[in-house]
N, C-alpha and C positions, 0 to 999 in steps of 0.2 A: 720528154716532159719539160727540162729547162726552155730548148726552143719554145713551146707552146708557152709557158709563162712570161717568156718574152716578151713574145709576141703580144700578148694580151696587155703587158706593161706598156708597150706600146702605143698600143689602140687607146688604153686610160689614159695616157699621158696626153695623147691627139684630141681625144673625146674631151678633157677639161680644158685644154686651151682653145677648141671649135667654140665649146658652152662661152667661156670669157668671152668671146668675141663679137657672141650671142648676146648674151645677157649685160653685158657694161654697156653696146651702143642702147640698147633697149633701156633702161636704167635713166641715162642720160637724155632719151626720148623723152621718156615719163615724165622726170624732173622737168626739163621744158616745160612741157604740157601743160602741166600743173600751175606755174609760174604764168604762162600766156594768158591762162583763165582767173588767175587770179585780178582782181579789177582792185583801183585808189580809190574810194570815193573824196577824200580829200585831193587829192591830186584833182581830181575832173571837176570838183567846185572850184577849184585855181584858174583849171581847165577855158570853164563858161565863162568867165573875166578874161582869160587871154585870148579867146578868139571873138569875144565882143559879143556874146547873148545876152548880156546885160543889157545892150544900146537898143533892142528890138522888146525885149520878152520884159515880163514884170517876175521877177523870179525869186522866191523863199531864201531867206539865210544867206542872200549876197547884197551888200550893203550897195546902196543906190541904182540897182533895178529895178525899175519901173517902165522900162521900154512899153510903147504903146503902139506898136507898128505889129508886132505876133503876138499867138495869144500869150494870156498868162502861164507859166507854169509851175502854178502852183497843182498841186494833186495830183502832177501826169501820171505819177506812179499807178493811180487811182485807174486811171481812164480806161476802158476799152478799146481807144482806136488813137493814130497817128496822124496828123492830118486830116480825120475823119473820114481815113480809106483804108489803113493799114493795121492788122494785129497789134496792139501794144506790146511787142515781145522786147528781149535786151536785146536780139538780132537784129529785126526792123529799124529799132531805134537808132542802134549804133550805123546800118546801112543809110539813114535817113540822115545822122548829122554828116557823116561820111561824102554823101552827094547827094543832097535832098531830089534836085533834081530827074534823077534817075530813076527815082521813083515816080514823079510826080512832074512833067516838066512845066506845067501852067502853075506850080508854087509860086510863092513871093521870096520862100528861102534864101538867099544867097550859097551857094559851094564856096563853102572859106577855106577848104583846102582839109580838112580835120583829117590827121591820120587816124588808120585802124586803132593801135594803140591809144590814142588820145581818144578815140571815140568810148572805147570798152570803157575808160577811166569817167568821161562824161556822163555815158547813160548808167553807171556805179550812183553817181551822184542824183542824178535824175530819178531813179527808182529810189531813192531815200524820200522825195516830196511825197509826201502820203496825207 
């Protein structure tokens, strides 16, 4: 009988530090996750000024854009379409400031280089013009 409870102290003892090993990287996954999807909208209005949207676009809430070379973006939030090809989604968008390109290679866009990061952060900002 002692043997047998041993053993079984054993297997609990195996069984809760397997679960830790389980559950903490899993945990620490989550947390990421969470954090990645979370978007600045203020950071990505900093964002459209630092990669220079302002020089092309006429854009709400950023002092002295009135760029006349793309459209306006005022109400993109609003819009149905990207370019007037693409779903207005926050995916499209972010892959559109990303490498307009890529999507589209006869755009006028420029590829400024925008990371993923910076992009999430932009089109945060961009879905506030309503």
């Amino acid at each position: 009988m002692k043997k047998r409870q041993k053993a079984e102290g054993r297997r609990q003892k195996w069984l809760r530090i397997l679960s830790a090993f389980c559950i903490l990287p899993s945990a620490f996954f989550l947390a990421a996750c969470k954090r990645e999807e979370s978007a600045n909208v203020q950071r990505g209005k900093a964002l459209v000024v630092q990669y220079g949207c302002d020089t092309c676009h006429d854009i709400p809430g950023i002092k002295g854009a009135h760029g006349m070379v793309g459209p306006p973006l005022a109400k993109i939030a609003l819009r149905t379409t990207i370019a007037g090809k693409f779903p207005n989604t926050s995916e499209n968008m972010s892959k559109w400031l990303q490498n307009p390109q890529s999507m589209d290679p006869a755009n006028a866009m420029p590829n400024l280089g925008v990371t993923s990061p910076d992009a999430r952060d932009m089109t945060a900002f961009l879905n506030t013009l309503k």
